[in-house]
C-alpha positions in Angstrom: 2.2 27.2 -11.9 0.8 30.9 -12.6 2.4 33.5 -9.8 -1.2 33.4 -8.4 -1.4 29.7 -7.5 0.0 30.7 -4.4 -2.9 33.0 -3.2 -5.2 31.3 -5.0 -4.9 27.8 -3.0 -5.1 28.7 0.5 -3.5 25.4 2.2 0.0 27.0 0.6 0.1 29.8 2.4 -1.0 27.8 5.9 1.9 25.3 5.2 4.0 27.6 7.4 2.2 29.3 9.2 -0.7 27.5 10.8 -2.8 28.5 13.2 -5.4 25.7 13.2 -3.8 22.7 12.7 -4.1 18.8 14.0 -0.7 17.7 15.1 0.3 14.4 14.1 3.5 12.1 14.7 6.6 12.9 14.2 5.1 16.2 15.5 4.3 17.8 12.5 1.1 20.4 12.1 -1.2 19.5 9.0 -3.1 22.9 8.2 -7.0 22.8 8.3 -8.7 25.2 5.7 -11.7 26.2 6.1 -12.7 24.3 3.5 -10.5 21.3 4.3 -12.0 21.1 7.6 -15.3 19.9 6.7 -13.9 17.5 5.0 -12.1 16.0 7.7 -15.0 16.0 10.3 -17.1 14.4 7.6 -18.8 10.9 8.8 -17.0 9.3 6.0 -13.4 10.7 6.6 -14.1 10.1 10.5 -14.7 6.3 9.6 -10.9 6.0 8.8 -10.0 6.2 12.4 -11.6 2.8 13.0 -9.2 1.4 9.8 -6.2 0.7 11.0 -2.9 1.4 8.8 -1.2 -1.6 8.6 -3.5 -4.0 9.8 -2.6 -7.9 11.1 1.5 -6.0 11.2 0.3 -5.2 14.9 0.6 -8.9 15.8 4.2 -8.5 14.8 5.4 -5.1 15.8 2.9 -3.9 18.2 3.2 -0.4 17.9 1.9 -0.5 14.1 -1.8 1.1 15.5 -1.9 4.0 13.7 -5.2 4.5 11.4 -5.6 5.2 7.8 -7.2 8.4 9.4 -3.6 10.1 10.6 -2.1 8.5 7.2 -4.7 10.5 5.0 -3.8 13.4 6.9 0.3 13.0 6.3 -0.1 12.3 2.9 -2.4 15.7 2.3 0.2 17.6 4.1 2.9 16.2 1.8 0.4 17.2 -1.0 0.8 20.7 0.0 4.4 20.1 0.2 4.8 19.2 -3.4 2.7 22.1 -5.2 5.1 24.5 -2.9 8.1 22.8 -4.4 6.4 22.4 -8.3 5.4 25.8 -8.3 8.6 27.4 -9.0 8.3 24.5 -12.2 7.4 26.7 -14.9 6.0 23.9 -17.0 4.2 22.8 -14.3 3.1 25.8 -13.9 2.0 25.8 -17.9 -0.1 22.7 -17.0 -1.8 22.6 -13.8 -4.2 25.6 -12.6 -5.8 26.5 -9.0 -8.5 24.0 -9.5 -6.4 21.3 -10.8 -3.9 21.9 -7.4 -7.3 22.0 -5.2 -8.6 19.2 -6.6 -5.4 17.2 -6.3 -5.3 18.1 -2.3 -9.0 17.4 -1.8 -7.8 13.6 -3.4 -4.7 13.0 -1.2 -7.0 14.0 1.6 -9.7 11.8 0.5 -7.3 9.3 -1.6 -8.1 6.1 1.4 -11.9 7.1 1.7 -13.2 3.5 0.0 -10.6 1.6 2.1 -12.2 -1.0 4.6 -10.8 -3.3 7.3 -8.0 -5.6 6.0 -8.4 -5.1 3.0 -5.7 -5.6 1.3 -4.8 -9.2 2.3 -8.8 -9.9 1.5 -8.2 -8.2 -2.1 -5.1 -10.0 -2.9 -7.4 -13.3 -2.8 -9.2 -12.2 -5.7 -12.4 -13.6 -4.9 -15.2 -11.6 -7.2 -17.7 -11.1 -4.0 -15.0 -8.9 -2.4 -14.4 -5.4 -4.6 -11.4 -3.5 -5.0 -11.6 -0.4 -2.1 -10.5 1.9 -5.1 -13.3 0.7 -7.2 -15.3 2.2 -3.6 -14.1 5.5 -3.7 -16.3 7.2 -6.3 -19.4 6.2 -4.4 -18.1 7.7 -1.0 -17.5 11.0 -3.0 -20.2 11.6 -5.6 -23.6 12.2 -3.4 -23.7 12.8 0.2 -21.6 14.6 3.0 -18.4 14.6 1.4 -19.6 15.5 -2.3 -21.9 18.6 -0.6 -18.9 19.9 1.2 -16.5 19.6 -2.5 -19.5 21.4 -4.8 -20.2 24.2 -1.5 -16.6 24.8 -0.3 -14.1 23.9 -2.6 -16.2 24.5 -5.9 -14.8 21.0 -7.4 -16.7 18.3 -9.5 -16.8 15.4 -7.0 -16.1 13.2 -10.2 -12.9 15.2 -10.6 -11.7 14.4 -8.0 -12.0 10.7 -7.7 -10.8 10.5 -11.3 -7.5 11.8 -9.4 -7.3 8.8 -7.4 -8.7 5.9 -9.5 -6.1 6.9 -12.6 -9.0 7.0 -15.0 -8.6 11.3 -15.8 -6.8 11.7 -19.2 -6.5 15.4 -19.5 -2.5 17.2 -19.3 -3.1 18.2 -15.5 -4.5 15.4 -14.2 -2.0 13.0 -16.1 0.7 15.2 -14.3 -1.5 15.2 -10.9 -1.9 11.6 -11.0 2.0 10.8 -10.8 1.9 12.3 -8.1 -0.3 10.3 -6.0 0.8 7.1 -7.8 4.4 6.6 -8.9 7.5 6.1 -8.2 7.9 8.8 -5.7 4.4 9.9 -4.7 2.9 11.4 -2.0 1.1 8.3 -0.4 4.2 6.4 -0.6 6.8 8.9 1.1 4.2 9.3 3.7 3.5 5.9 4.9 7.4 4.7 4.8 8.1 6.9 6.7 4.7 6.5 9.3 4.6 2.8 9.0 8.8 2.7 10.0 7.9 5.5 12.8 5.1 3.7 14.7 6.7 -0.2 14.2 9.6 0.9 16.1 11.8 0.4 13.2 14.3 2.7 11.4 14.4 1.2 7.8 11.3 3.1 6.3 12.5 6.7 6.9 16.1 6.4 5.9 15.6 8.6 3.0 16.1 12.1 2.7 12.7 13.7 2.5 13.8 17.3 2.3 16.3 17.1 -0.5 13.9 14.7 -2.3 11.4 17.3 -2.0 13.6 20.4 -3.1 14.6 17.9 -6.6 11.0 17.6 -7.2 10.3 18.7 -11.5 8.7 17.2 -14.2 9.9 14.8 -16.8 11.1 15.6 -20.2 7.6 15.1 -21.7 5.8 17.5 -19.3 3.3 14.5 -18.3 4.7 12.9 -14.9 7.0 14.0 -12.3 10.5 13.8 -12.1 13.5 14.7 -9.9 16.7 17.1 -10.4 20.3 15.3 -10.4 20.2 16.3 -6.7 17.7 14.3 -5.8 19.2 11.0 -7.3 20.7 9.6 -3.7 17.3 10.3 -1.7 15.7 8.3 -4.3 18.5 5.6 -4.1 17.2 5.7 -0.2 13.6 5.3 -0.9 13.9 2.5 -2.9 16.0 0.7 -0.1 14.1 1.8 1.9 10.7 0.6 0.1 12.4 -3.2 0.1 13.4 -3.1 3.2 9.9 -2.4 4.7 8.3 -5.3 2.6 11.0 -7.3 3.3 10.8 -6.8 7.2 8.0 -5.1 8.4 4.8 -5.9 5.4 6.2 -9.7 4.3 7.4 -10.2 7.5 7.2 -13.9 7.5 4.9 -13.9 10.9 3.0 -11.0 9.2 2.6 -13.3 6.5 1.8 -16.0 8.7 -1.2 -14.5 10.2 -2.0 -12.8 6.6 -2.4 -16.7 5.2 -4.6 -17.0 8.6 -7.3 -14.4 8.3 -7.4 -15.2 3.9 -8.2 -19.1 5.0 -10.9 -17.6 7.5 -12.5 -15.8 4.6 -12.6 -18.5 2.6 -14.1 -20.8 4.1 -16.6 -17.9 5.5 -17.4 -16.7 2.1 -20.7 -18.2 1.7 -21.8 -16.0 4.9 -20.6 -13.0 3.4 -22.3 -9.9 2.6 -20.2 -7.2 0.5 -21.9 -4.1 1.2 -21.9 -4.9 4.7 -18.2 -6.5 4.5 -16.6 -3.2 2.9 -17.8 -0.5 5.3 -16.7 -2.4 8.2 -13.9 -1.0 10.3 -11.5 -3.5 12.7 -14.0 -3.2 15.6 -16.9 -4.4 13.4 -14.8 -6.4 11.0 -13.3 -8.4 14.2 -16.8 -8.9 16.0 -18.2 -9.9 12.5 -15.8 -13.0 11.3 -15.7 -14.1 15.6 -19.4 -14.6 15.8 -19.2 -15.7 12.3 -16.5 -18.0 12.0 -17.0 -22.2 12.9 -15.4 -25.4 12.5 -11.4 -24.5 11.2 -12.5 -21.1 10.6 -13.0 -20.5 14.2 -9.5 -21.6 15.3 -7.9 -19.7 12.7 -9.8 -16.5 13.5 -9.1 -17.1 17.7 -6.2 -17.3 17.2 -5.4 -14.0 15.2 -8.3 -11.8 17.3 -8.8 -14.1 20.4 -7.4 -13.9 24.1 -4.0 -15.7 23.2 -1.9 -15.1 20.0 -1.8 -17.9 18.0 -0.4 -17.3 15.3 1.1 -20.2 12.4 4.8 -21.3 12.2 6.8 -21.7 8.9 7.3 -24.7 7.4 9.1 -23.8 4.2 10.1 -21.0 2.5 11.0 -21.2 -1.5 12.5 -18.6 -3.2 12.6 -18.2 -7.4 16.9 -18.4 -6.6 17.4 -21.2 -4.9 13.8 -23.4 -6.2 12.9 -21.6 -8.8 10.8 -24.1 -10.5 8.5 -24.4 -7.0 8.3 -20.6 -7.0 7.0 -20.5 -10.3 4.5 -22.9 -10.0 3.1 -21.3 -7.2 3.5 -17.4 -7.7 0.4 -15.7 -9.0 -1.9 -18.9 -8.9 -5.6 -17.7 -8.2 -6.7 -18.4 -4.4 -9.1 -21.3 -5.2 -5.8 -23.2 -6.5 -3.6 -22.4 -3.6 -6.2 -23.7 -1.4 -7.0 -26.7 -3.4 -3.1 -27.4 -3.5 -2.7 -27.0 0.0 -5.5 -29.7 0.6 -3.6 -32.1 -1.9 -0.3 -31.2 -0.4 -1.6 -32.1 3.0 -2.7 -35.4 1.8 0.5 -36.8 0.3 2.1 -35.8 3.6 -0.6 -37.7 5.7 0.5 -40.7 3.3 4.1 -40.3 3.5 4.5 -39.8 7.7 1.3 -41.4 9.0 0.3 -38.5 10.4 -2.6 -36.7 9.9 -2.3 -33.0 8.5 -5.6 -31.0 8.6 -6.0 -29.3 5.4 -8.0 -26.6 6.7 -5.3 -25.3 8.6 -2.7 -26.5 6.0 -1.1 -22.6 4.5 0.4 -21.9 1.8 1.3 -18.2 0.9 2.6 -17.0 -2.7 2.6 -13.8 -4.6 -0.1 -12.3 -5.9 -0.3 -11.8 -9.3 -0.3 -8.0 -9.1 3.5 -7.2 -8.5 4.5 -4.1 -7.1 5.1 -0.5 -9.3 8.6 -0.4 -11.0 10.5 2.4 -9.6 10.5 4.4 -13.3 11.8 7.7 -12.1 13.9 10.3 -14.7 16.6 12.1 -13.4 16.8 15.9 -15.4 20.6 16.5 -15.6 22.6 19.1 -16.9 24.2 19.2 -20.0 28.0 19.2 -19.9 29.8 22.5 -19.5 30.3 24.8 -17.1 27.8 28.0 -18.4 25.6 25.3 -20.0 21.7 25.9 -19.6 20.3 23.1 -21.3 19.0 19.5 -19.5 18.8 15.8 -20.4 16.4 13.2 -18.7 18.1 10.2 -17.7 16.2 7.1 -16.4 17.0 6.8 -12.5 18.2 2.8 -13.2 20.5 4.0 -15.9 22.7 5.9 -13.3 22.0 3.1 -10.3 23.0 -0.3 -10.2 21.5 -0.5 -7.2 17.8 0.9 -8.3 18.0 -1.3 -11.0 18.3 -4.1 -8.8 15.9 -3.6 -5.9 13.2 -1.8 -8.2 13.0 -3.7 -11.5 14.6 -6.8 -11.4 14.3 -8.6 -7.8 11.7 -6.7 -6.0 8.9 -9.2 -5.9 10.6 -12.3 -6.8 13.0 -11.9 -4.0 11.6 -10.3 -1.0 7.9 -12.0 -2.1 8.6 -15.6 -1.6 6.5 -18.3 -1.3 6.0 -19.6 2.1 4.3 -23.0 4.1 2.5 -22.0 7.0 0.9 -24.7 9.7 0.1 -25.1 13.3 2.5 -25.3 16.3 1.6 -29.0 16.5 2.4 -30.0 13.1 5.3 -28.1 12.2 7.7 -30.9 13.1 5.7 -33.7 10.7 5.9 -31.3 7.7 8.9 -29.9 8.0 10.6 -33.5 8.6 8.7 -35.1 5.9 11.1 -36.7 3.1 11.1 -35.0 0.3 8.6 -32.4 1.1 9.4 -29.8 -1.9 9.1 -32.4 -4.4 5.3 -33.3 -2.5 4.6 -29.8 -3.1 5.4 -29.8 -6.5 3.3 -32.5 -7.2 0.6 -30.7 -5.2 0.9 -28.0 -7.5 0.1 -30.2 -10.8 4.3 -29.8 -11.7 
């Protein structure tokens, strides 16, 4: 980065010294530029403070409230965090330019703009009615409020921008801008870790070392992605435990999951009532009053009892992991939506045979994997060369020096902490989970 990066992007110099500021949890200050400013009181930026962070987890851990709004706002301050630690990279420096560093703030600021109510759950189902929030971005940014204040006050392309955040830019800077926002340390990532551990009231997301992650902070040995010094190494040991231990307890939480399964059964079977450009700009107030007034028959129970007076919320049945039934997990992981529900419906059949009992098929859950899995942690580590008054560096794949990256990141991540899971009501828990042979019914459900 040139000497006069530094002067040239404002929001460096205001990292330490600002003066106008919003304050968010754990109590840091997140500078407001002038420029910046507009962005944040824009109608569209405002909107995330309906969206809530982490969704359906608030059913679980009830402190999990916070909005993609204060999110958006941690993960730009950690943007201005990393172009004050890169700067001092000289081939960074060689690469990315004053509008490459603004436009890369202006897209961690704006990075969740497309993002609508529960989204993600809704996404996973795959169902072509219902668009990718990424894919929504572009259109938030390229006419309007928000592209006025980028051409007026920041003097950016708005298509520049959002090319950040979807991946799709190809040029040196942006390749090196983008693995920042998306990889295996990133800005969005260290951010909500850390925020989503914070306001769940548990301590596994921000067991990490931040600081020293940030001070290793370089680029790799090709120039093209980012990277982290030898120093760094344990802090990104800790993120990736601490990455598998917040799916593990806080985002696959089996009663998250449980109420996850809920709310994608609602959709379905509301999905002929569905509008998409009236779904995807909902936030939870209008989302919620939308599927309540909507929802009838099964869908109405499922729906009461995620956003009605009483929690109601499904019990596990079964759990099946790829160690202990691989074969089960297998046939289930990854299946499109349609056939999980259309197993489920034949699953709850052959129980009804075998027991006598009638299971409702409606309310009949079963949860697997999507098929996207989760980014490998693909991280090099630039080490120096042996000898004492050496000056020269080697890049070293972060799994090649930990067994235990290698483990969590690559090889068990979604297999193991994504398992696939029965859900049904209160009621009928005891009849499925009693039934002979139930894991060879499901099987047999699932066409194996």
């Amino acid at each position: 980065m040139a000497p006069t990066l530094a002067a040239a992007v404002p929001e460096l110099a205001a990292l330490g010294t600002a003066t106008a500021g919003i304050r968010i949890p754990p109590g840091v200050t997140v500078p407001l530029s002038p420029r910046v400013k507009p962005l944040v009181d824009s109608a569209a930026f405002r909107r995330l403070a309906g969206i809530s962070q982490l969704g359906l987890v608030a059913l679980v851990y009830p402190g999990a409230r916070h909005s993609r709004f204060e999110h958006s706002l941690g993960v730009y301050r950690l943007a201005i965090e990393f172009l004050f630690r890169l700067q001092h990279d000289a081939r960074f420096c060689q690469t990315v330019g004053p509008d490459d560093a603004a436009a890369f703030l202006a897209a961690a600021l704006l990075h969740d703009i497309g993002h609508w109510a529960f989204c993600h759950p809704l996404e996973d189902m795959g169902l072509p009615e219902l668009p990718k929030h990424e894919s929504l971005l572009p259109g938030f940014v390229a006419d309007g409020e928000i592209a006025d204040v980028l051409h007026t006050c920041w003097g950016l392309e708005p298509s520049r921008v959002a090319a950040l955040v979807t991946g799709s830019a190809t040029d040196p800077a942006a390749r090196v801008l983008q693995s920042l926002l998306s990889g295996p340390v990133d800005v969005d990532k260290m951010d909500y870790l850390a925020r989503d551990s914070l306001h769940a009231g548990v301590p596994y997301g921000d067991h990490f070392d931040q600081e020293r992650l940030l001070s290793s902070l370089c680029l790799d040995e090709t120039g093209t992605a980012l990277a982290i010094t030898e120093k760094g190494r344990t802090a990104a040991e800790l993120l990736v435990v601490a990455r598998s231990v917040m799916f593990s307890e806080v985002y696959w939480h089996h009663a998250v999951r449980a109420a996850t399964a809920m709310l994608q059964r609602s959709i379905w079977l509301l999905r002929s009532v569905i509008v998409p450009h009236e779904l995807v700009r909902f936030d939870d107030p209008s989302f919620i009053a939308w599927i309540t007034a909507a929802a009838n028959g099964p869908a109405a129970t499922l729906v009461a009892g995620l956003f009605g007076p009483r929690r109601q919320i499904h019990k596990r049945v079964a759990m099946f992991d790829p160690l202990h039934h691989a074969t089960l997990h297998s046939a289930l992981a990854g299946r499109r939506y349609a056939d999980l529900v259309a197993i489920s419906h034949r699953l709850a059949e052959l129980v009804s045979a075998r027991t006598g009992h009638t299971i409702d098929p409606d309310t009949l859950l079963i949860d697997a994997p999507p098929a996207e899995r989760e980014i490998e942690f693909r991280l090099q580590v630039r080490e120096r060369t042996a000898g004492p008054e050496s000056s020269s560096y080697e890049w070293i794949p972060l799994a090649d020096r930990s067994p235990l990256v290698r483990s969590l990141a690559q090889e068990q991540f979604d297999d193991v902490v994504k398992r696939v899971r029965i859900f049904a009501p209160a009621d009928q828990v005891e009849t499925l989970s009693t039934c002979p042979g139930l894991e060879e019914l499901v099987l047999e459900a699932a066409g194996g």
